[in-house]
C-alpha positions as a LaTeX table, in Angstrom:
\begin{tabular}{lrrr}
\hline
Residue & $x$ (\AA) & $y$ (\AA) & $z$ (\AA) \\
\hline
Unk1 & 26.05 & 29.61 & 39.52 \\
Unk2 & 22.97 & 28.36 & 37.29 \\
Unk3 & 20.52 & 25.82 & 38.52 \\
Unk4 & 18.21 & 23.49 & 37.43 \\
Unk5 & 15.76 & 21.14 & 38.52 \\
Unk6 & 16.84 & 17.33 & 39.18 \\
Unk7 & 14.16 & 14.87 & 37.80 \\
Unk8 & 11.18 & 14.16 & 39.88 \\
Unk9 & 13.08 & 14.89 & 43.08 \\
Unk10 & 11.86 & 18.59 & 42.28 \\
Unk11 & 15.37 & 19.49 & 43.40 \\
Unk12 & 17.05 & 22.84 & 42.51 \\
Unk13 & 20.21 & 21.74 & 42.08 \\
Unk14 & 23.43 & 23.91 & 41.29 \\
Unk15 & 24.77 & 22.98 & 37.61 \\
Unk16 & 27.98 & 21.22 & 38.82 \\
Unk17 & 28.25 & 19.10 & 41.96 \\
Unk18 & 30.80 & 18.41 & 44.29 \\
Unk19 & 31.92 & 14.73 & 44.55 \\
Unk20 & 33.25 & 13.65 & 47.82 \\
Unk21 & 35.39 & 10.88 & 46.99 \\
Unk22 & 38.84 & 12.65 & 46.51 \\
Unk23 & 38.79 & 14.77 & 49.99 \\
Unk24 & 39.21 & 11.25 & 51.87 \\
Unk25 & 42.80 & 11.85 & 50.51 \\
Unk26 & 43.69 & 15.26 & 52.28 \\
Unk27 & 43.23 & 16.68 & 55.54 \\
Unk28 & 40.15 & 17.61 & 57.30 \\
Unk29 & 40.98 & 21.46 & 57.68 \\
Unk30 & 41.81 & 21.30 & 54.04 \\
Unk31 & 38.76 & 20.03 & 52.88 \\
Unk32 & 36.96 & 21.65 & 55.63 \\
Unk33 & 38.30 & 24.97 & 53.55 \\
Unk34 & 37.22 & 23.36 & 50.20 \\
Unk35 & 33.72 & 22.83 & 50.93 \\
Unk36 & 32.64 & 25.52 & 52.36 \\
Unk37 & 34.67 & 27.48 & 49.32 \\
Unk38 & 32.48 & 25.36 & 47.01 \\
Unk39 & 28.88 & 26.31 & 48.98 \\
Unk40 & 30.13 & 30.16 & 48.83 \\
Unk41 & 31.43 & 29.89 & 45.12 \\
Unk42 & 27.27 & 28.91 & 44.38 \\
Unk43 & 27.73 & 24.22 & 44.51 \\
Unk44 & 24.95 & 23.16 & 47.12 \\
Unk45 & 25.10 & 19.39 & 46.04 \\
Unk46 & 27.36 & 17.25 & 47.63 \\
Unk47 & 28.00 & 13.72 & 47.04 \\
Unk48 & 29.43 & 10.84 & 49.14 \\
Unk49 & 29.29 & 7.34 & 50.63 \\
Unk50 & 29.70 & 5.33 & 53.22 \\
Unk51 & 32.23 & 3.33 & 51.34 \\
Unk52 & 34.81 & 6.37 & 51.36 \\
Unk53 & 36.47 & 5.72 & 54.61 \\
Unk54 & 36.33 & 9.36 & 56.03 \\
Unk55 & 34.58 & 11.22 & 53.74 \\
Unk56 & 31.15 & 11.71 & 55.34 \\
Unk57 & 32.81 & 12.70 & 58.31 \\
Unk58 & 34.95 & 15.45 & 56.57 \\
Unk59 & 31.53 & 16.67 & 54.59 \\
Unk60 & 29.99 & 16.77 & 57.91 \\
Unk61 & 32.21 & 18.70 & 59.65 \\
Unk62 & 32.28 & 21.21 & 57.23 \\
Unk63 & 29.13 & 21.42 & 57.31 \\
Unk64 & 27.92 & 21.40 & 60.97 \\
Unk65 & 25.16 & 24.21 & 61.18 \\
Unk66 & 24.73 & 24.62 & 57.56 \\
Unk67 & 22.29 & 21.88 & 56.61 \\
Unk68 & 19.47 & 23.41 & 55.20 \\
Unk69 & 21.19 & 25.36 & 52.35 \\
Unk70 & 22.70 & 22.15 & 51.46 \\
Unk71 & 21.54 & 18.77 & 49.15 \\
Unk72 & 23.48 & 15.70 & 50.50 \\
Unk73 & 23.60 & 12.59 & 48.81 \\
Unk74 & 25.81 & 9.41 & 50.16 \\
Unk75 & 25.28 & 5.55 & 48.96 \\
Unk76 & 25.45 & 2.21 & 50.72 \\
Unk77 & 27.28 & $-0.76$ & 49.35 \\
Unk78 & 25.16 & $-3.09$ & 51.84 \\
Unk79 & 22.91 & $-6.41$ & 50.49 \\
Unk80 & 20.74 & $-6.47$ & 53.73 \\
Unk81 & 18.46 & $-4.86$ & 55.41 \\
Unk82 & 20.05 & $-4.74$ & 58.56 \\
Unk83 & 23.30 & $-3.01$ & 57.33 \\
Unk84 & 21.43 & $-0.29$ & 55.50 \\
Unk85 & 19.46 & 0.47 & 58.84 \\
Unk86 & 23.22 & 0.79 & 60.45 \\
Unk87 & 24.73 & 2.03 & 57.37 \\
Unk88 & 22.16 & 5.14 & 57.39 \\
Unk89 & 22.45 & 5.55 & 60.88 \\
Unk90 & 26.40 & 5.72 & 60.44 \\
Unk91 & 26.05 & 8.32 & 57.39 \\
Unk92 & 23.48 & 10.58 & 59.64 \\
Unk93 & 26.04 & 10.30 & 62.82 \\
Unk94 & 29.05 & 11.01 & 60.11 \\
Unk95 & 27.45 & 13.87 & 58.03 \\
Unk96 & 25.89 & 15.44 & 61.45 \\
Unk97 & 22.48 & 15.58 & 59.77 \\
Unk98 & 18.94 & 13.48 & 60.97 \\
Unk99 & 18.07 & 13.30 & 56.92 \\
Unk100 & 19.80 & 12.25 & 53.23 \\
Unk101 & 18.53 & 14.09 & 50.49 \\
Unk102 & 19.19 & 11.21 & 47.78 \\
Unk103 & 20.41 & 7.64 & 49.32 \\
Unk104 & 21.67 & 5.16 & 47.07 \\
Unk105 & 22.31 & 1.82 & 45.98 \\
Unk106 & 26.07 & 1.93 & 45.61 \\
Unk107 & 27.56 & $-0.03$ & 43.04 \\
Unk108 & 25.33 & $-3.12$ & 42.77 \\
Unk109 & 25.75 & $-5.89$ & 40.66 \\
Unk110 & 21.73 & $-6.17$ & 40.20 \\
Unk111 & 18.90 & $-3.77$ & 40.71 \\
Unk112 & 17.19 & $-4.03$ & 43.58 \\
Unk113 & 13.63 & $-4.28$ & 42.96 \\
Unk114 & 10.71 & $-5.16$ & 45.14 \\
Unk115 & 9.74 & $-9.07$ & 46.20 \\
Unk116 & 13.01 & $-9.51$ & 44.50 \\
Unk117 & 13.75 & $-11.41$ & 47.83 \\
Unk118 & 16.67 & $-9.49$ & 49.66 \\
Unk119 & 14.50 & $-6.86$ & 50.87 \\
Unk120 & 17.11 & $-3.77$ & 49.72 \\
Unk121 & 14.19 & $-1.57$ & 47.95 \\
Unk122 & 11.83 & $-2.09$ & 50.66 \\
Unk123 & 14.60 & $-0.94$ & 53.41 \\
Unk124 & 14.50 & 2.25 & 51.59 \\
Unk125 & 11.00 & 2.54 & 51.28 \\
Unk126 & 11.21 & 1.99 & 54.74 \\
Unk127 & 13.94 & 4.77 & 55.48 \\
Unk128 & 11.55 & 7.24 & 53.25 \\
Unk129 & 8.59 & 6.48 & 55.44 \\
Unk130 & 10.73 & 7.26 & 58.54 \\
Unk131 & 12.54 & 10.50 & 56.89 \\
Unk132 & 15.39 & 9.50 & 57.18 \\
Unk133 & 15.61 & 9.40 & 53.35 \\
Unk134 & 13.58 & 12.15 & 50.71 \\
Unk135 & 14.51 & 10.17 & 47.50 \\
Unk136 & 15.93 & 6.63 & 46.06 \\
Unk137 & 18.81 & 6.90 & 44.14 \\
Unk138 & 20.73 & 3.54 & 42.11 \\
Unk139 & 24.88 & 4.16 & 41.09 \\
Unk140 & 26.06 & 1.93 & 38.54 \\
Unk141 & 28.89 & 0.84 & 35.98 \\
Unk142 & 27.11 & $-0.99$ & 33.95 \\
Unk143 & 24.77 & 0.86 & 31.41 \\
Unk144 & 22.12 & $-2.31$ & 31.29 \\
Unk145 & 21.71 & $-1.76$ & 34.90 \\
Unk146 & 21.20 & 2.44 & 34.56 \\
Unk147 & 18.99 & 1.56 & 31.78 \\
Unk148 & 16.57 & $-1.09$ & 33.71 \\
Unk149 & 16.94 & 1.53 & 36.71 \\
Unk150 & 15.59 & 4.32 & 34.89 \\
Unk151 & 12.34 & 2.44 & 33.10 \\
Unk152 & 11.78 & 0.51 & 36.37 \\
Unk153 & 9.99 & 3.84 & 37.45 \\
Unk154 & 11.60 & 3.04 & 40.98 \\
Unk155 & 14.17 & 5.20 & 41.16 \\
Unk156 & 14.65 & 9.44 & 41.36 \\
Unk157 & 18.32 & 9.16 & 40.26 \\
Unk158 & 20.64 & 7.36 & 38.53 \\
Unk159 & 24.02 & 7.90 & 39.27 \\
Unk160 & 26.46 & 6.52 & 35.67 \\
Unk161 & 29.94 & 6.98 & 34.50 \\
Unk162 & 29.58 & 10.10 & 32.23 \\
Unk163 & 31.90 & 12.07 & 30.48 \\
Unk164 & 33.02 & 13.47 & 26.39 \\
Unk165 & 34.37 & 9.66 & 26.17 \\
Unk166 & 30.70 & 8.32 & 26.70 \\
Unk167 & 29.79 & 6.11 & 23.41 \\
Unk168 & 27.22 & 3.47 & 22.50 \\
Unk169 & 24.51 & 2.97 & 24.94 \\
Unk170 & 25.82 & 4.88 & 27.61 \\
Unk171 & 24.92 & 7.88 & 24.74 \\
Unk172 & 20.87 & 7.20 & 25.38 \\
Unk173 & 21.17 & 7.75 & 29.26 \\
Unk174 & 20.51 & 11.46 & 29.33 \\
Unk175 & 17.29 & 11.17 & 26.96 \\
Unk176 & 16.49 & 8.20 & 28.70 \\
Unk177 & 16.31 & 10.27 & 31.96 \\
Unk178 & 14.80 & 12.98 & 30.61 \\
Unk179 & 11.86 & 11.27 & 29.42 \\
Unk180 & 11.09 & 9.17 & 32.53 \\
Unk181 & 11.69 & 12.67 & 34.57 \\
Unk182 & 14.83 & 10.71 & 36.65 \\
Unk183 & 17.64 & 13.09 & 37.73 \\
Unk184 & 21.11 & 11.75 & 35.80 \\
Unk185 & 24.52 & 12.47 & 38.07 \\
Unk186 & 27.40 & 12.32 & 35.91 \\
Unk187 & 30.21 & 10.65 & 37.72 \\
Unk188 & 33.75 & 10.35 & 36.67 \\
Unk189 & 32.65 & 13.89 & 34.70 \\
Unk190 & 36.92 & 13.87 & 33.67 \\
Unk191 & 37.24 & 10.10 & 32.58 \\
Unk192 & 39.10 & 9.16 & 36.24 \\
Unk193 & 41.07 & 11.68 & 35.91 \\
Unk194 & 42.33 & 10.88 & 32.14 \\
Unk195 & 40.61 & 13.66 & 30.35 \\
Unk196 & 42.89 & 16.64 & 29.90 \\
Unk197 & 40.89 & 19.03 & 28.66 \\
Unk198 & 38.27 & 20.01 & 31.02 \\
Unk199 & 36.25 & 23.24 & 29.31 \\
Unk200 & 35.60 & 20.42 & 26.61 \\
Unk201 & 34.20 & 18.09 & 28.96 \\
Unk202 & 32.40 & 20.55 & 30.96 \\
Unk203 & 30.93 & 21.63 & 27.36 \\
Unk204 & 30.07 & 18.28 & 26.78 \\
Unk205 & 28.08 & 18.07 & 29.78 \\
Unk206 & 26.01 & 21.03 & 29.74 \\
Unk207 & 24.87 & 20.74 & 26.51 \\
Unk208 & 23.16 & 17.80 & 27.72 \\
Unk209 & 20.93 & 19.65 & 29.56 \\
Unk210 & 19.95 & 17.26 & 32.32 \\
Unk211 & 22.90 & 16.19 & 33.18 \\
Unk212 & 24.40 & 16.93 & 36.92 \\
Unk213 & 28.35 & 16.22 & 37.03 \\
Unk214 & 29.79 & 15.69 & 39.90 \\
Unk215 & 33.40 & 16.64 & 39.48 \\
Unk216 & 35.52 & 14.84 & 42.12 \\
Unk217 & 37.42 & 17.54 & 43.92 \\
Unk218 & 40.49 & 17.65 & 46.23 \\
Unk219 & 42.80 & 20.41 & 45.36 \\
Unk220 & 41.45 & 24.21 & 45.66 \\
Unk221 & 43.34 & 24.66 & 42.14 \\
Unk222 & 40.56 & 21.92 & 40.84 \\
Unk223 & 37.75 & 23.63 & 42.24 \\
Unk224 & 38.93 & 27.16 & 41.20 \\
Unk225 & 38.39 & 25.76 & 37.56 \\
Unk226 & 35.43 & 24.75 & 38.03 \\
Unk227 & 33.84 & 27.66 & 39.48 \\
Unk228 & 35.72 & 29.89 & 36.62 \\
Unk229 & 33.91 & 27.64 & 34.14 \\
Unk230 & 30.59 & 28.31 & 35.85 \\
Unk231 & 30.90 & 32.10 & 35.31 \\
Unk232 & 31.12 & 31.91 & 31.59 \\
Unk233 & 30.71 & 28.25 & 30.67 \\
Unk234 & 32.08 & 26.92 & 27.32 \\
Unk235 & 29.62 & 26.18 & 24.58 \\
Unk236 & 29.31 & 22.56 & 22.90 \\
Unk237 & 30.02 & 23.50 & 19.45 \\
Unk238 & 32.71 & 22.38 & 16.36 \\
Unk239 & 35.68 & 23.19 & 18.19 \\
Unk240 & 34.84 & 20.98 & 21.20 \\
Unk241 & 33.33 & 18.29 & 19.32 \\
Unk242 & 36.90 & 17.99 & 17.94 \\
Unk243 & 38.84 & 18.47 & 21.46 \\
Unk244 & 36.72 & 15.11 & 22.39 \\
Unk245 & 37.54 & 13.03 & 19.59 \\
Unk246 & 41.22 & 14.55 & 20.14 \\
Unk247 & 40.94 & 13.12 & 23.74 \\
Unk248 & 39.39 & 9.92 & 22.72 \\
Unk249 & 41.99 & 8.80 & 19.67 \\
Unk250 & 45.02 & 9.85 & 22.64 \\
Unk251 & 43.32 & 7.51 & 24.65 \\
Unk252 & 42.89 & 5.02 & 21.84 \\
Unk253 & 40.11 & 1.82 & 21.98 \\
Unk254 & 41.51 & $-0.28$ & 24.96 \\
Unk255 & 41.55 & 1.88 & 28.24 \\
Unk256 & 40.31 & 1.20 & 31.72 \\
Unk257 & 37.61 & 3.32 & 32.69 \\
Unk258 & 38.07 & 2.22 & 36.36 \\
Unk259 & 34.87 & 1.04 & 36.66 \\
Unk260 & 36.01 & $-1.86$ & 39.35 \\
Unk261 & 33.34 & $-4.09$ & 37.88 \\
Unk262 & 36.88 & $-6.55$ & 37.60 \\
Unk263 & 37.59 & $-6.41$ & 41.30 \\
Unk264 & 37.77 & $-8.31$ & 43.56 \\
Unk265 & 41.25 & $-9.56$ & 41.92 \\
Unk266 & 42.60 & $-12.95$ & 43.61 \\
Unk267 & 46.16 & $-12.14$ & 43.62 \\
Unk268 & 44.84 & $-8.72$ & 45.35 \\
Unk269 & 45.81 & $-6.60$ & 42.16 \\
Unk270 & 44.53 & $-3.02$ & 42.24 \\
Unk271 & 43.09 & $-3.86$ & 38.09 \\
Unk272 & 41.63 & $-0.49$ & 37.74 \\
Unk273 & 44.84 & 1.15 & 39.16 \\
Unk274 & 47.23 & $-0.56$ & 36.98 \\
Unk275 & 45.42 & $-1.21$ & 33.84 \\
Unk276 & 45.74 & 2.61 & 33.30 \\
Unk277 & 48.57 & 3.40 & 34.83 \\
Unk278 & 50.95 & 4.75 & 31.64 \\
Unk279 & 47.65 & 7.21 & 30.71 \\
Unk280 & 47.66 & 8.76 & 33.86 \\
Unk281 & 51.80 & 9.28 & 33.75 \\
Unk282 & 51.43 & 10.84 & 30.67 \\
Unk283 & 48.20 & 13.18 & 32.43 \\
Unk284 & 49.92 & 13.99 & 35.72 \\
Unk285 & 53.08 & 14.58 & 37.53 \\
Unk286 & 55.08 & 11.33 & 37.28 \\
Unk287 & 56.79 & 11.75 & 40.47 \\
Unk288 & 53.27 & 11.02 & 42.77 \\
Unk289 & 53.45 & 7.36 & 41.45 \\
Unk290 & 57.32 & 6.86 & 42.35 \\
Unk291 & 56.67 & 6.08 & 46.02 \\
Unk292 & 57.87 & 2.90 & 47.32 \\
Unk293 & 54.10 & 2.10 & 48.10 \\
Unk294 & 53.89 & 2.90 & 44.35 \\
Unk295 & 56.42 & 0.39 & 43.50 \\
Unk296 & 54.96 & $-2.05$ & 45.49 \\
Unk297 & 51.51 & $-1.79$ & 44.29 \\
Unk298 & 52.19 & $-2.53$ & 41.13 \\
Unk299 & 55.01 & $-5.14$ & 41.47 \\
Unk300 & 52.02 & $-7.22$ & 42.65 \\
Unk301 & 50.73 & $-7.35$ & 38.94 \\
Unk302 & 53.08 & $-10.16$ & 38.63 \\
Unk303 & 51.21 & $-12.16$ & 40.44 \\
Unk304 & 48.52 & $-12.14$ & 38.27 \\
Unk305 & 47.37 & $-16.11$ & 37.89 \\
Unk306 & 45.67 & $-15.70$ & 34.24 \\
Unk307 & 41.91 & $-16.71$ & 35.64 \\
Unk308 & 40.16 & $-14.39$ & 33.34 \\
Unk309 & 38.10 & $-13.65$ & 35.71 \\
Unk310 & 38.58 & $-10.13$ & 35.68 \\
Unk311 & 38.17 & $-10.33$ & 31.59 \\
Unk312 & 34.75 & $-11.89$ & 31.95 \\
Unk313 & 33.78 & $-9.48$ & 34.31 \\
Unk314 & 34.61 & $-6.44$ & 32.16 \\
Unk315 & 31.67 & $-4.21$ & 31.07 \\
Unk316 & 33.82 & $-2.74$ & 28.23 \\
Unk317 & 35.02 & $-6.63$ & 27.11 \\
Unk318 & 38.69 & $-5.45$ & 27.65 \\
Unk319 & 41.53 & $-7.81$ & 27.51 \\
Unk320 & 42.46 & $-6.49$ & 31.51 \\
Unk321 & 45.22 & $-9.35$ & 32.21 \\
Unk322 & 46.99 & $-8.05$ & 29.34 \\
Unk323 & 46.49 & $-4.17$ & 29.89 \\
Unk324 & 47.54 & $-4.99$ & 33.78 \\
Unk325 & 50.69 & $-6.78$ & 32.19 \\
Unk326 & 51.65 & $-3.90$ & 29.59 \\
Unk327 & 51.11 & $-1.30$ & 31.76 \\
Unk328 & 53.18 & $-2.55$ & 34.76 \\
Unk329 & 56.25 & $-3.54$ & 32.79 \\
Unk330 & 55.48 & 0.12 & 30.65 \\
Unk331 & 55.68 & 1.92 & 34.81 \\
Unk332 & 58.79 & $-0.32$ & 35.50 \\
Unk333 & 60.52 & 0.64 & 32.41 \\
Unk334 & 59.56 & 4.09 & 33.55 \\
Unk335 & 60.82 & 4.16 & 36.89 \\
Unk336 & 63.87 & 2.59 & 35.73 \\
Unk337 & 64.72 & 5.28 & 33.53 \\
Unk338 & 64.09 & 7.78 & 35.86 \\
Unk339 & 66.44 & 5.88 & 38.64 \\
Unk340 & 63.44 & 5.28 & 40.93 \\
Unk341 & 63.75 & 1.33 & 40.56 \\
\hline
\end{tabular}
C-alpha cells in the first residue's frame, strides 16, 4: 500500500481510506472482520462520526488494542460547546481510544470561525489543548464553504464530495489544498454509489496527488477491489478520461449527488434517497429496493407540499420536487412491472 503525507497534519497516511459510514448497515462480527482485513491489506485511516448510529462503536471494537498503528478520524454535527465536550467524550468511550487523530466539523451550514459567537472553533482549540484532539478538520457539501475553510488557515483538513464527476469549482479544491498545505479527504470517492466504473475513479483520484479517498466500505467484495487496485493502480490517462465523461453523460446534467443540503424535508421525504432512485436501479440489484419498507419510503414522495424549500436549498440549483416526483412514479412503474406493487 503507498503512502503519503496529509497536509500540515504531517500524517503518513495510506493512499485510500476506509470510510465508516456503510458498516453501521451490517453486523459487528462482519465488520469487525472487515476492518481489521483493511489494516492487514496496508489502510490505517479510518473515518467516522458520531452521527452514524453505531459506527464508532463497531470501529472500536475492531480495534480494541490496536490504536497506535491506526489514524482515526470521526466528526460532530453539534452547534455548542457543551455537546462537542459530550460528543468527544461519547466518540472516545465508542472508539475505545483517550485521543482523535482529526475531529471535525460535520456537515455545517457555516464555518466556524473564532469570536464568530457560538464558540465551536474555540471548543476544539480547547479539545487540542487537552489532547483529546491532534488536528481540526471541517466536512462540507458546499464548495464555498471548503473553499473559505481552506484559505481561513484554520483548518488541517477539509473533508468534500470528490469523485471523476467533480466539475466547476469543486475542480480547484485539490490545488487549493495543496497550496495552503491542508490535507483534502475525498468523500463519496464513487458518486454515492452511482459511479460504475471504479479503476476510473480510483484513476481519477490518484492522479490528483493529494487527494485521500475514503471509499465507503461494507461488503468484503468492495474492499477486495480496492486493495487489488492498490497493488497495481490504474493510471489517469486517455482511456479513463473517456470512462468519466462515459459515466457523466449516463448520468446526464440533473442528478442528486446526495449531498442532504435539501433535508430536513417537511413531509419527512428521504430527498436524497428518492431523487436518485432510478440511477441506482439501473447500478445495483433491483431487488434490495423492493422491500415493503422500500415501498413505503418512497410512497411518502406524494406527500410532497411543493414549498421549494428543498430547491432553494440545493447546492447544485436542481429542480429536487420534480426529480423526487419522476423518480418515484419511474420506481412505482418499476415495481409494478416486476409484480412487487
Amino acid at each position: 500500500m503507498q503512502t503519503f503525507r496529509l497536509g500540515r497534519t504531517g500524517l503518513t497516511v495510506s493512499r485510500s481510506a476506509f470510510g465508516a459510514l456503510p458498516i453501521q448497515r451490517i453486523p459487528v462480527e462482519e465488520s469487525t472482520r472487515i476492518l481489521r482485513r483493511a489494516v492487514d491489506g496496508g489502510i490505517n485511516f479510518f473515518d467516522t462520526a458520531r452521527n452514524y448510529t453505531d459506527s464508532e462503536e463497531k470501529v472500536g471494537a475492531a480495534f480494541d488494542g490496536m490504536r497506535q498503528k491506526l489514524i482515526i478520524a470521526t466528526k460532530s454535527k453539534a452547534t455548542n460547546a457543551d455537546v462537542i465536550r459530550k460528543d468527544i467524550q461519547t466518540s472516545l468511550n465508542n472508539l475505545r481510544t483517550d485521543y482523535v487523530d482529526i475531529y471535525q466539523f460535520h456537515n455545517t451550514k457555516t464555518v466556524p470561525m473564532p469570536d464568530d459567537g457560538t464558540m465551536r472553533y474555540e471548543t476544539f482549540l480547547e479539545l487540542k489543548a487537552s489532547g483529546a484532539i491532534r488536528f481540526i478538520g471541517l466536512t462540507a457539501h458546499s464548495v464555498d464553504n471548503a473553499i473559505k475553510a481552506v484559505k481561513s488557515g484554520l483548518y488541517d483538513t477539509v473533508q468534500f464530495p470528490f469523485s471523476l464527476l467533480a466539475s466547476g469549482k469543486d475542480l480547484e479544491l485539490p490545488g487549493l489544498c495543496r497550496d495552503a498545505d491542508v490535507g483534502f479527504l475525498a468523500m463519496k470517492a464513487v458518486g454515492g454509489g452511482l459511479i460504475r466504473n471504479i479503476p476510473a475513479t480510483f484513476a481519477f483520484l490518484r492522479h490528483q496527488g493529494n487527494v485521500l479517498p475514503l471509499w465507503g466500505i461494507q461488503k468484503m467484495e468492495e474492499l477486495e477491489e480496492f486493495l487489488t487496485l492498490e497493488k497495481n493502480p490504474p493510471a489517469w490517462n486517455k482511456s479513463m478520461e473517456e470512462a468519466a465523461e462515459a459515466e457523466k453523460t449516463s448520468l446526464g446534467k440533473s442528478f442528486c449527488r446526495a449531498c442532504g443540503y435539501c433535508l430536513p424535508c417537511p413531509a419527512e421525504i428521504e430527498i436524497p434517497t428518492v431523487a436518485r432512485l432510478m440511477l441506482l436501479l439501473g447500478r445495483a440489484p433491483w431487488k434490495r429496493f423492493a422491500t415493503p419498507e422500500w415501498v413505503q419510503k418512497i410512497a411518502k414522495a406524494h406527500d410532497c407540499t411543493h414549498c421549494d424549500a428543498c430547491k432553494s436549498r440545493c447546492p447544485y440549483e436542481l429542480d429536487t420536487p420534480a426529480l423526487v416526483a419522476e423518480n418515484a412514479s419511474g420506481y412505482e412503474k418499476f415495481m409494478r412491472e416486476k409484480g412487487v406493487i
